[in-house]
C-alpha distance (Angstrom), angle and dihedral (degrees) to the residues before:
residue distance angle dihedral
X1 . . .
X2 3.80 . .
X3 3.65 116.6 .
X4 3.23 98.9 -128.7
X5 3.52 100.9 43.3
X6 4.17 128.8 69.2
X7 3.76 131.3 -133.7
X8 3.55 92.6 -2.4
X9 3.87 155.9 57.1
X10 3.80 115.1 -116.8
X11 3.67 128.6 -148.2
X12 3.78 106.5 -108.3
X13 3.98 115.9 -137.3
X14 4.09 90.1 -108.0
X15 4.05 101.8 55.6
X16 4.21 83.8 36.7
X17 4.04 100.6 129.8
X18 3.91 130.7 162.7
X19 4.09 113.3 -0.3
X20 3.62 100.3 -10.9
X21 4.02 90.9 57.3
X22 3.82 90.6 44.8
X23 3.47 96.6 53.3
X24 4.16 94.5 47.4
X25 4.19 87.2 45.7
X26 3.78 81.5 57.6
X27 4.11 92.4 48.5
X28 3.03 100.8 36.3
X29 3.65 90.8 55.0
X30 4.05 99.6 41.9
X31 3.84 102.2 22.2
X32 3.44 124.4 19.4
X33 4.00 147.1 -46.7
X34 3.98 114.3 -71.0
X35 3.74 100.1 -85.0
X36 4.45 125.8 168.8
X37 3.73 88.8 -91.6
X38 3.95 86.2 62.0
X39 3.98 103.2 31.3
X40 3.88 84.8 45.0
X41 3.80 100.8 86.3
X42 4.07 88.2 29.3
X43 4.02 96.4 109.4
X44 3.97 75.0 70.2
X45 3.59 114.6 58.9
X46 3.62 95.2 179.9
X47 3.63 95.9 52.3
X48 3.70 92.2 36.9
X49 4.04 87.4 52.1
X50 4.30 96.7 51.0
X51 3.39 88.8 40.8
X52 4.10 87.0 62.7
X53 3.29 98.9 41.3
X54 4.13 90.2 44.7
X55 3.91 84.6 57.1
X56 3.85 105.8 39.6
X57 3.69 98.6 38.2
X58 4.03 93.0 48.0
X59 3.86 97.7 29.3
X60 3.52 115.9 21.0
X61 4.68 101.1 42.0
X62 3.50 131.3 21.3
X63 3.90 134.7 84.3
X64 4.49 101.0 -67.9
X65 3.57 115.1 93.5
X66 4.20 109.2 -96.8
X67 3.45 81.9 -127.8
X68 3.46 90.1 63.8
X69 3.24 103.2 53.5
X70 3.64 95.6 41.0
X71 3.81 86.4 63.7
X72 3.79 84.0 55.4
X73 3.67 93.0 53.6
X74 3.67 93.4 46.4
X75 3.75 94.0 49.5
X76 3.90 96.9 54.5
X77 3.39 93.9 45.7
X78 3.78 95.0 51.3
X79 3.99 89.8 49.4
X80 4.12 84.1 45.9
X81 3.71 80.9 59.8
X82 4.00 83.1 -129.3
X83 3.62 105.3 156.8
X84 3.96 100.4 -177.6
X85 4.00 92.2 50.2
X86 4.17 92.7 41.2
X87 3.75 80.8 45.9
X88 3.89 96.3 52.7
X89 3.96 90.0 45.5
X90 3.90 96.0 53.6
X91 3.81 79.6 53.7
X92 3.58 91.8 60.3
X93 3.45 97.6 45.0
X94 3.53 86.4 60.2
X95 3.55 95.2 49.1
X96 3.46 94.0 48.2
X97 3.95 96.3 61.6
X98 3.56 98.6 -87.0
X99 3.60 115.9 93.1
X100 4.05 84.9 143.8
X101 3.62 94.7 66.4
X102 3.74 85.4 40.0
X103 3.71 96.1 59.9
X104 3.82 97.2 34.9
X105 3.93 90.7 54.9
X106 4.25 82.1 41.8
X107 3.99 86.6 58.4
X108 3.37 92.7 45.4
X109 3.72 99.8 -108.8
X110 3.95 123.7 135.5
X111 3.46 124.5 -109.1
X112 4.05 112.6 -82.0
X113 3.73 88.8 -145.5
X114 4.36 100.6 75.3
X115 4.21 90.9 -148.6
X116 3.81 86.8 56.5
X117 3.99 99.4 41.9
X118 3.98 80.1 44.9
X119 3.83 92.6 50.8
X120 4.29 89.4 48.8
X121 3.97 96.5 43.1
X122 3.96 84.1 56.4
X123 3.66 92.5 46.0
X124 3.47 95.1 50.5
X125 3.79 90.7 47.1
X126 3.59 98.6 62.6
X127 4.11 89.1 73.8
X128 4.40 86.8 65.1
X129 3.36 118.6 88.3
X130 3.57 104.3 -111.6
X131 3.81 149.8 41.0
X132 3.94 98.0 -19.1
X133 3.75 116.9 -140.3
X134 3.58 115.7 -71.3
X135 4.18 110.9 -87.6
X136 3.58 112.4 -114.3
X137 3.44 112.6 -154.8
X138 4.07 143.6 19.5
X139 3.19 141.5 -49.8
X140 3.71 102.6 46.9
X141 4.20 80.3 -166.3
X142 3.21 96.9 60.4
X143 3.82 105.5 40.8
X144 4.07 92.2 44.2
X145 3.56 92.2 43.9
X146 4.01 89.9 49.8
X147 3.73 90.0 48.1
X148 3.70 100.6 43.3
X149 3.21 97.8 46.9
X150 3.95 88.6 52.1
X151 3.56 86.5 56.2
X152 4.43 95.3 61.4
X153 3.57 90.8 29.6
X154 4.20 94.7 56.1
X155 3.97 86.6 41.3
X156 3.64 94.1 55.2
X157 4.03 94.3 39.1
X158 4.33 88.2 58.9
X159 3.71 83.5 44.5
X160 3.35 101.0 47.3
X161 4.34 115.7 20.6
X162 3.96 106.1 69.9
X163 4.38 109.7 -109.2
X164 3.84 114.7 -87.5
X165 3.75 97.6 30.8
X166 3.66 111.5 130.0
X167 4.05 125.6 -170.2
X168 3.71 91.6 -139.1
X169 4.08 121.7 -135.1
X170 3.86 94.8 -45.5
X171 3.34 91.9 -137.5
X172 4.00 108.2 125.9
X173 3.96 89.4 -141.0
X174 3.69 93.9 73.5
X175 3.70 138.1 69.5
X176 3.85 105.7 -90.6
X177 3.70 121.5 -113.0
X178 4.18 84.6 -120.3
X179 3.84 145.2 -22.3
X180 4.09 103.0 -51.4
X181 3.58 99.1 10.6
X182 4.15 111.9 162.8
X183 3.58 114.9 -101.2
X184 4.31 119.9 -168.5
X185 3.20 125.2 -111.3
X186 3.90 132.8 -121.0
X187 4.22 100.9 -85.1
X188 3.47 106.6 -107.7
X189 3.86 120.6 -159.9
X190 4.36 93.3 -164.3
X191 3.72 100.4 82.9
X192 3.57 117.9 136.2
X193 3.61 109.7 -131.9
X194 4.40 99.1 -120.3
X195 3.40 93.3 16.4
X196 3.99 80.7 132.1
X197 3.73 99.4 63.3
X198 3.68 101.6 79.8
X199 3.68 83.1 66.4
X200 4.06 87.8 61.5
X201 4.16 90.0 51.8
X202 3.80 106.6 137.4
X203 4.56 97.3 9.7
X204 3.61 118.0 114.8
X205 3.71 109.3 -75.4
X206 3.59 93.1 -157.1
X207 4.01 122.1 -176.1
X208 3.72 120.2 -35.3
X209 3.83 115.6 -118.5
X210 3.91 108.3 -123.0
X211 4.28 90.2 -139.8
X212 3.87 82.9 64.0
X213 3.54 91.5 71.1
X214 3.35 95.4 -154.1
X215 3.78 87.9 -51.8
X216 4.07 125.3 154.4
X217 3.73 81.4 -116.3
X218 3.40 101.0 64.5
X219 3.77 96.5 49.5
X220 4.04 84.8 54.4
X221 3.70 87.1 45.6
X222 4.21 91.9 55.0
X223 3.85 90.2 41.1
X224 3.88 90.8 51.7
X225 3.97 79.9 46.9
X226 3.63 96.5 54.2
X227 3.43 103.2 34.1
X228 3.89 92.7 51.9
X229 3.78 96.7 49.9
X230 3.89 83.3 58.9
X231 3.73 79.7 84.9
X232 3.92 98.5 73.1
X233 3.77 90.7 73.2
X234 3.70 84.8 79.7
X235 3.79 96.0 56.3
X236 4.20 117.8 70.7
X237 4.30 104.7 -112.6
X238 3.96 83.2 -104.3
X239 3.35 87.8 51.1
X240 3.65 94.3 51.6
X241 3.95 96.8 42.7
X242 3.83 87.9 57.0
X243 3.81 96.0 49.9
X244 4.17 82.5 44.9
X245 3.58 90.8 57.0
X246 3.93 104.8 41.0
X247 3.74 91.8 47.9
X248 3.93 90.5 39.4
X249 4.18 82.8 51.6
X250 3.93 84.3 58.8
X251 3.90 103.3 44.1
X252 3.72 79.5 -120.4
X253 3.83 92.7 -74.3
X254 3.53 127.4 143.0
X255 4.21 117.5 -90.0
X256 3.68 135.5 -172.1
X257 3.51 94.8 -154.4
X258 3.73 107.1 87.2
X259 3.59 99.6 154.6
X260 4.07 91.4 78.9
X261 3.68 82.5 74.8
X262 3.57 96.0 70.8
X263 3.84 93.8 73.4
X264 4.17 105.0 49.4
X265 4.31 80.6 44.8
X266 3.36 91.8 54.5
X267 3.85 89.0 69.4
X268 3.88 92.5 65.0
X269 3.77 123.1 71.7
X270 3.71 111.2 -89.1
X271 4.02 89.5 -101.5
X272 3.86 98.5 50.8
X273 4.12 86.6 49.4
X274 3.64 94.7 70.9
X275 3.56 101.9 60.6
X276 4.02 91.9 39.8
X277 3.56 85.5 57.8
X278 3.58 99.7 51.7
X279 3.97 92.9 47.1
X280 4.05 88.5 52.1
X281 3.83 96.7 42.6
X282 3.92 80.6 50.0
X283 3.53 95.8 53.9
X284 4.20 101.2 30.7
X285 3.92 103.5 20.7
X286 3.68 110.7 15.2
X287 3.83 92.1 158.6
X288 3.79 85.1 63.8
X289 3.25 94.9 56.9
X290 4.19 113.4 118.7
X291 3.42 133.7 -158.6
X292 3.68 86.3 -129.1
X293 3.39 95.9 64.5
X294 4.03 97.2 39.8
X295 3.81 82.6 49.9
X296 4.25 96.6 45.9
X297 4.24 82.0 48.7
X298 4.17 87.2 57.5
X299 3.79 92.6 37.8
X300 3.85 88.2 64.0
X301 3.97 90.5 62.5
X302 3.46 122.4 27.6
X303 3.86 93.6 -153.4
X304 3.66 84.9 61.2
X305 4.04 101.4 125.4
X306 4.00 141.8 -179.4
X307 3.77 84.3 -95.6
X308 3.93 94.5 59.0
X309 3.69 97.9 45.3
X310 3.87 89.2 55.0
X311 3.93 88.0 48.2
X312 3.87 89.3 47.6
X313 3.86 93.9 46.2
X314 3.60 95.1 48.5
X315 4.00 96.0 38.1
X316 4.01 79.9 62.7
X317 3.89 89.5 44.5
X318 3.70 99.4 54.5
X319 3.98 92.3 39.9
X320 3.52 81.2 65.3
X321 3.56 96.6 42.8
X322 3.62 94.3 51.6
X323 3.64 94.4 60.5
X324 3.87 83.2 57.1
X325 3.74 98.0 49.7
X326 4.05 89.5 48.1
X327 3.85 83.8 55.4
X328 3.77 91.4 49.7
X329 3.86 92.1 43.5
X330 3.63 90.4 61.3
X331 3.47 102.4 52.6
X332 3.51 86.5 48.9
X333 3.58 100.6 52.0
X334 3.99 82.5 46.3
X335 3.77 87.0 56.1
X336 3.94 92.5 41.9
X337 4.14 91.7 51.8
X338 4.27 86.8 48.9
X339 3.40 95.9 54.3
């Protein structure tokens, strides 16, 4: 098992073959090197693959400012609480020319410019339960696919990256924070906008989100969806209503308070609690996650692999995450019926 990575054994960027190496040729080329928070969800190709195209298509092309969306990425993973991913984004605020933002947002100051400090209050927002803050600015595609995608992808980081590891300043001119660490790539202004969804050929396609538009983003967005939700066919139905519930309870936002789970798993037999429990930590308290409760889950089934754990840990995730979107999705059909 990689040291870097928890509960399971990534696919390193040398044995990569079939979808998992086309997907890092493609991020290593527009994004970054191959570091945990990419090899992480790798014993799942499919979830490894929507998860890309989520990112790039949203995030990384299309017509909002990088800087922008970066913000956006930064300020979800700061209300997540996720240091590694708020860590990484300060990074590329640096890297993109604006280590003054960078350090302000560091000290805890807002933004000097207001459409910026705007942009990072609504960010932030998205992780209370609730109407979030209205969105100021266009495209909706872009912006919720940035933020929702920040949403799974800090879940399954505290989940899956051990506590205390850092990804250093991601710039490839300094000493990295350890062996592997991600380093940024030079920005290039060719992408393609949906260069990405070739990679989703033959995943469930699942139902297109009307903020997308029509937008590459949203296609990623349903795929991730989909594909994710594969991961309930390792959980009993009883087992799946209660991790419904509990995370419905929360709006699927994050909570401290993980010992009100013990009561609604105490209605399932004792072997259908411990993979309920692992899908809600992963979706409500990922940093509470243990490896002795991913491993109990595995010990009830021996055919248990590296490939279900993923699919468990991000069915959890994007339970959570759809509680978000449905949030968003109001507000913007609100905004859509005003206009």
């Amino acid at each position: 098992m990689s040291t870097y990575v928890r509960h399971v054994t990534p696919v390193a960027p040398e044995r990569a073959n079939g979808l998992v190496s086309r997907v890092y040729e493609q991020v290593n080329a527009e994004a970054s090197s191959i570091g945990p928070a990419v090899q992480m969800t790798s014993p799942a190709p499919e979830i490894l693959a929507a998860g890309w195209s989520l990112t790039r298509e949203a995030q990384l092309v299309g017509a909002a400012p990088v800087l922008d969306k970066t913000l956006v990425a930064l300020g979800v993973s700061q209300a997540n609480h996720c240091h590694y991913d708020t860590l990484a984004w300060l990074g590329a605020l640096r890297l993109l020319g604006r280590p003054d933002l960078a350090d302000a947002i560091d000290r805890g100051e807002q933004p000097a410019d207001v459409r910026l400090a705007a942009l990072l209050d609504w960010a932030r927002s998205t992780a209370t339960a609730g109407a979030p803050a209205p969105l100021p600015g266009e495209p909706v595609a872009e912006y919720f696919g940035t933020a929702l995608f920040s949403h799974f992808i800090n879940r399954m980081v505290l989940a899956m990256l051990p506590a205390g590891l850092t990804p250093g300043t991601l710039n490839p001119a300094d000493e990295p924070a350890f062996a592997g660490a991600p380093v940024l790539r030079p920005w290039r202004t060719d992408r393609v906008s949906g260069a990405s969804l070739s990679l989703l050929a033959g995943l469930p396609e699942g139902q297109l989100p009307e903020w997308a538009g029509g937008a590459p983003a949203g296609r990623a967005y349903a795929t991730l969806v989909a594909v994710a939700g594969q991961g309930a066919g390792l959980l009993t139905p009883a087992a799946r209503d209660v991790v419904s519930s509990v995370i419905g309870t929360h709006r699927g936002r994050r909570t401290t308070d993980t010992d009100q789970l013990d009561e609604p798993l105490s209605r399932l037999p004792d072997q259908e609690q411990t993979g309920a429990r692992v899908a809600i930590l992963a979706g409500l308290a990922p940093d509470a996650l243990t490896n002795d409760q991913v491993a109990a889950w595995r010990g009830t089934d021996r055919r248990y692999s590296d490939h279900c754990t993923v699919y468990l840990l991000a069915y959890g995730a994007m339970a959570a995450v759809g509680h978000i979107e449905a949030d968003l999705a109001g507000t913007y059909a609100t905004g859509a019926r005003g206009a």
